[in-house]
matplotlib code that plots the C-alpha trace (Angstrom):
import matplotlib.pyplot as plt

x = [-41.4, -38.3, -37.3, -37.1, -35.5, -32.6, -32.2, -32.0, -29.0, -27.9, -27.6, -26.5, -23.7, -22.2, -23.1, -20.5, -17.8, -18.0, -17.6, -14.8, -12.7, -13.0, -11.8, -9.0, -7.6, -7.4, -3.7, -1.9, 0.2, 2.5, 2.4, 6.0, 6.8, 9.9, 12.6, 12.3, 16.2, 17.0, 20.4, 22.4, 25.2, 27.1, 29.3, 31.9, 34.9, 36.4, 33.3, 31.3, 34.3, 34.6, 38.0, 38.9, 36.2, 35.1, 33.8, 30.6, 30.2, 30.3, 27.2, 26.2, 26.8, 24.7, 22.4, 21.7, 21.3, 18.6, 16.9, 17.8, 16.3, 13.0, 12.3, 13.1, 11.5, 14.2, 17.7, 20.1, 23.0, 25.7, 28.3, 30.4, 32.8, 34.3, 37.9, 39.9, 41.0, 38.4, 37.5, 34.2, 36.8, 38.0, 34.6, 33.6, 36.8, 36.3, 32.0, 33.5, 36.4, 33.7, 31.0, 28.1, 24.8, 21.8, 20.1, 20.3, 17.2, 18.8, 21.7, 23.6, 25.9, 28.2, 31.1, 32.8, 35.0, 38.3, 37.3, 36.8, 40.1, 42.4, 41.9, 40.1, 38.5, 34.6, 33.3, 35.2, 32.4, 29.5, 30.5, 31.0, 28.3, 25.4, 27.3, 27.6, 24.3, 22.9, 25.1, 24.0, 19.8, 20.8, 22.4, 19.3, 17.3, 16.7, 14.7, 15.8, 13.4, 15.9, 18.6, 20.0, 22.2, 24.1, 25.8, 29.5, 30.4, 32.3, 35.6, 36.6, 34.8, 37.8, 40.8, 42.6, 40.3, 41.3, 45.1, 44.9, 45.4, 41.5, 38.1, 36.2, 37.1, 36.7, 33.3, 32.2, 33.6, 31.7, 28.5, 29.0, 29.6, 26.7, 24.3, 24.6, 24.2, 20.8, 19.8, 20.3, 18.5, 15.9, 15.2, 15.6, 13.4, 16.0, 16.2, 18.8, 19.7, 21.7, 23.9, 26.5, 25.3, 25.7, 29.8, 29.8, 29.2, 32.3, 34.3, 31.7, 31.1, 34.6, 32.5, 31.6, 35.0, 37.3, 40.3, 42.0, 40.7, 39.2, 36.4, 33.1, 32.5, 30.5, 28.5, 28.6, 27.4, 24.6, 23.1, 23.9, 21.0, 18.2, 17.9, 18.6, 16.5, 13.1, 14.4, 15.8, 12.8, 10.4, 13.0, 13.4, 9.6, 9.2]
y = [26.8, 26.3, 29.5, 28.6, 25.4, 27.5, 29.8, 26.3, 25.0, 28.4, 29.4, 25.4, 26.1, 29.4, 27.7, 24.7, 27.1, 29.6, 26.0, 24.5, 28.1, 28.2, 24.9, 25.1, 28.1, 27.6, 27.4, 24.3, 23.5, 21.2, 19.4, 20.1, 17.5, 19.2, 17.0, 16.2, 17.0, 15.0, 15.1, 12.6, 12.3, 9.3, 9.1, 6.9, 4.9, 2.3, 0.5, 3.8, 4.8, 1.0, 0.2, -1.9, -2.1, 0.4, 3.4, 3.3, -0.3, 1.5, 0.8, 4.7, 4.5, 1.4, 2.9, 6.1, 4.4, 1.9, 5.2, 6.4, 3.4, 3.8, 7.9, 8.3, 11.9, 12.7, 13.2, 12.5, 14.2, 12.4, 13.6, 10.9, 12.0, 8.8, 7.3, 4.4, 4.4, 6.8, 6.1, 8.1, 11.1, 11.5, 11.3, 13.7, 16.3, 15.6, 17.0, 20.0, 20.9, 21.3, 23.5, 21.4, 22.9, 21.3, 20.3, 16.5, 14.7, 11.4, 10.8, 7.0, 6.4, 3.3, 3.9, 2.5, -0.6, 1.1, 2.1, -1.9, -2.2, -0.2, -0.9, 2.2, 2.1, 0.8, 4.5, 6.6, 4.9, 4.9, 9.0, 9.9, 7.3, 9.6, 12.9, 11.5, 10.7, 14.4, 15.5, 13.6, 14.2, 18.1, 17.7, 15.7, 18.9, 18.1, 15.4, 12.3, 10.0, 11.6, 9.2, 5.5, 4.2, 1.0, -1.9, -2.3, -5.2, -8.1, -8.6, -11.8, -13.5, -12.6, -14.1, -11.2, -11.4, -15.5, -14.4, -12.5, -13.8, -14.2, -14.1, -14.9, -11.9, -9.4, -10.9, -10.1, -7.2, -6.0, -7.4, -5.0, -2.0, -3.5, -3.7, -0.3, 1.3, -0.8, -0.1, 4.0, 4.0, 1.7, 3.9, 7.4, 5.9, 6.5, 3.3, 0.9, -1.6, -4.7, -6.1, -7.9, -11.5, -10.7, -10.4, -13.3, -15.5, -14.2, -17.0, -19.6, -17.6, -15.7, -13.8, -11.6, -10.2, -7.9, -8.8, -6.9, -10.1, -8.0, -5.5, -6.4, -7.1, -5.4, -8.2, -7.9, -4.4, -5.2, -7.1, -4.2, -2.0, -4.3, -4.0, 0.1, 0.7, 0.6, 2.6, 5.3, 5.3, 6.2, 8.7, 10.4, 10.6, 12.5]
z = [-47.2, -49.5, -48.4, -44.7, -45.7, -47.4, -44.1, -42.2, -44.1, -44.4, -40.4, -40.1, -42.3, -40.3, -36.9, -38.0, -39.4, -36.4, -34.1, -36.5, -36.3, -32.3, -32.1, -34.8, -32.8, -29.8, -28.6, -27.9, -24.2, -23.8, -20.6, -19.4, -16.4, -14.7, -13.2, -9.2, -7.6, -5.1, -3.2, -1.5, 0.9, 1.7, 5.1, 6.1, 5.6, 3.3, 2.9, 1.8, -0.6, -2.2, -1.7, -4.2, -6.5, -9.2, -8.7, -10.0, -8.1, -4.6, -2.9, -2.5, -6.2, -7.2, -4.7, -6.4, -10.0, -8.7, -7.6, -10.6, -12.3, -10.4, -10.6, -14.4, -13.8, -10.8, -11.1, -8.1, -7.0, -4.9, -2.8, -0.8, 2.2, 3.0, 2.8, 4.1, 7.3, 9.0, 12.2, 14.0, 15.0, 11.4, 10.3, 12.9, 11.7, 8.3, 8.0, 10.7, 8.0, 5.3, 4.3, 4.0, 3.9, 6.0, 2.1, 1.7, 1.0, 1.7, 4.1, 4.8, 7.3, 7.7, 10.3, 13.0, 11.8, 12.1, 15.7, 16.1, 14.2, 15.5, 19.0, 20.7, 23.0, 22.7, 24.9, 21.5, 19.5, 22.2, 22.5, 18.7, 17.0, 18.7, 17.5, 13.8, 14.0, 15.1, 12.6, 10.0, 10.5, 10.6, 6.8, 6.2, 6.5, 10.4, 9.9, 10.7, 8.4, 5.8, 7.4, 7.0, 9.2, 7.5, 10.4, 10.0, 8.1, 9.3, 7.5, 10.1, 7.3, 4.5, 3.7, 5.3, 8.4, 8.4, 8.6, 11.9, 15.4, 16.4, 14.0, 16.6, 18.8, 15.1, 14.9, 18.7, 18.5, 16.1, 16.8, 20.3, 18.0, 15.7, 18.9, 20.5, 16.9, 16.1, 19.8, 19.7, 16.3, 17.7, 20.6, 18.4, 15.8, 13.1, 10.2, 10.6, 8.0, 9.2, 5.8, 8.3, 7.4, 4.1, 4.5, 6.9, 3.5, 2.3, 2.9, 1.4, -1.7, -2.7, -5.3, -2.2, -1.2, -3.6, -5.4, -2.0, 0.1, 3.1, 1.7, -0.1, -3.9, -6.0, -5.8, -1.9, -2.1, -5.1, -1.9, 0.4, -2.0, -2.0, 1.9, 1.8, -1.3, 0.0, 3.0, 0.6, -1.8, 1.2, 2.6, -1.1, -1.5, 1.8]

ax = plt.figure().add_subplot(projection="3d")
ax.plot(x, y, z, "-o")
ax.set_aspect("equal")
plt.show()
């Protein structure tokens, strides 16, 4: 009996070392979480290029850090093709003059003010908006819940705006240009976000217009973001 007793403990003893060893060697891996890309292109004019306000207090900017802030597993890349001035034809020229590759998980447009502003003629816009917008969704990897169209804001509602001959007429104006762009997305099912009523509080609340007197704040365009964020988050998680 003590004999059998001693086998016990003895076959015990090798049955826990041979389980301890397997155990002990068997080879660690690390859980490696690799780092979503996502790419971004921002069209327009003054408004996408912040005139007059720092650089990294540009909407497309402030945008792309809230994303940032929200995806800390995904980096963003931003490329902006924007500048003062532009009207839908420069636009048009300047994404024809480059070499842009149909790549871009998230695409925002904002354009059309200078068309308002420099007098052409309201069929320019009603041609060209449609054209930017095709051209856009193809970038956006030809699919257009990739895309974002921004309204054009209302710059009546500076002190610069105050100084010229007729607010009122700025401010029709562009509601026209604001209509027909919410309409085509509407009826092409492509997101629109309105942020107009946000610069018509710029003369109520100064903090909302630059140190230029006619284009938004950073604090204007902090408000821009919290209506084209959820838009963007759905269209960068596509």
């Amino acid at each position: 009996m003590l004999k059998i007793s001693v086998l016990f403990v003895w076959l015990l003893i090798i049955s826990c070392d041979k389980d301890y060893d397997e155990i002990d060697f068997i080879p660690s891996t690390p859980i490696i979480n690799p780092l979503k890309t996502v790419s971004y292109l921002a069209l327009g004019d003054s408004y996408t290029i912040g005139q007059s306000v720092c650089e990294t207090c540009r909407f497309p900017e402030q945008l792309k850090r809230n994303l940032e802030n929200s995806n800390p597993n995904t980096t963003y890349g931003l490329r902006i093709i924007a500048q003062t001035g532009w009207t839908t034809s420069s636009l048009i020229s300047a994404i024809n003059a480059q070499s842009l590759t149909p790549s871009y998980d998230l695409v925002t447009l904002l354009i059309g003010v200078n068309n308002q502003f420099q007098s052409r003629a309201f069929s320019v816009y009603e041609k060209e908006f449609p054209e930017l917008v095709n051209k856009a969704i193809a970038l956006a990897k030809g699919d257009k819940s990739n895309l974002i169209v921004v309204s054009i804001p209302d710059y009546a509602y500076t002190p610069y705006g105050q100084r010229l001959s007729n607010p009122e007429k700025i401010s029709t104006e562009i509601d026209n240009y604001n209509a027909f762009a919410q309409q085509y997305c509407l009826v092409n099912k492509i997101e629109f976000v309105f942020i107009t009523d946000i610069t018509r509080k710029g003369l109520q609340n100064p903090l909302l217009v630059a140190s230029d007197g006619l284009h938004p704040s950073e604090l204007a365009y902090s408000y821009f973001v919290e209506r084209i964020l959820p838009k963007a988050k759905i269209a960068t998680q596509n």
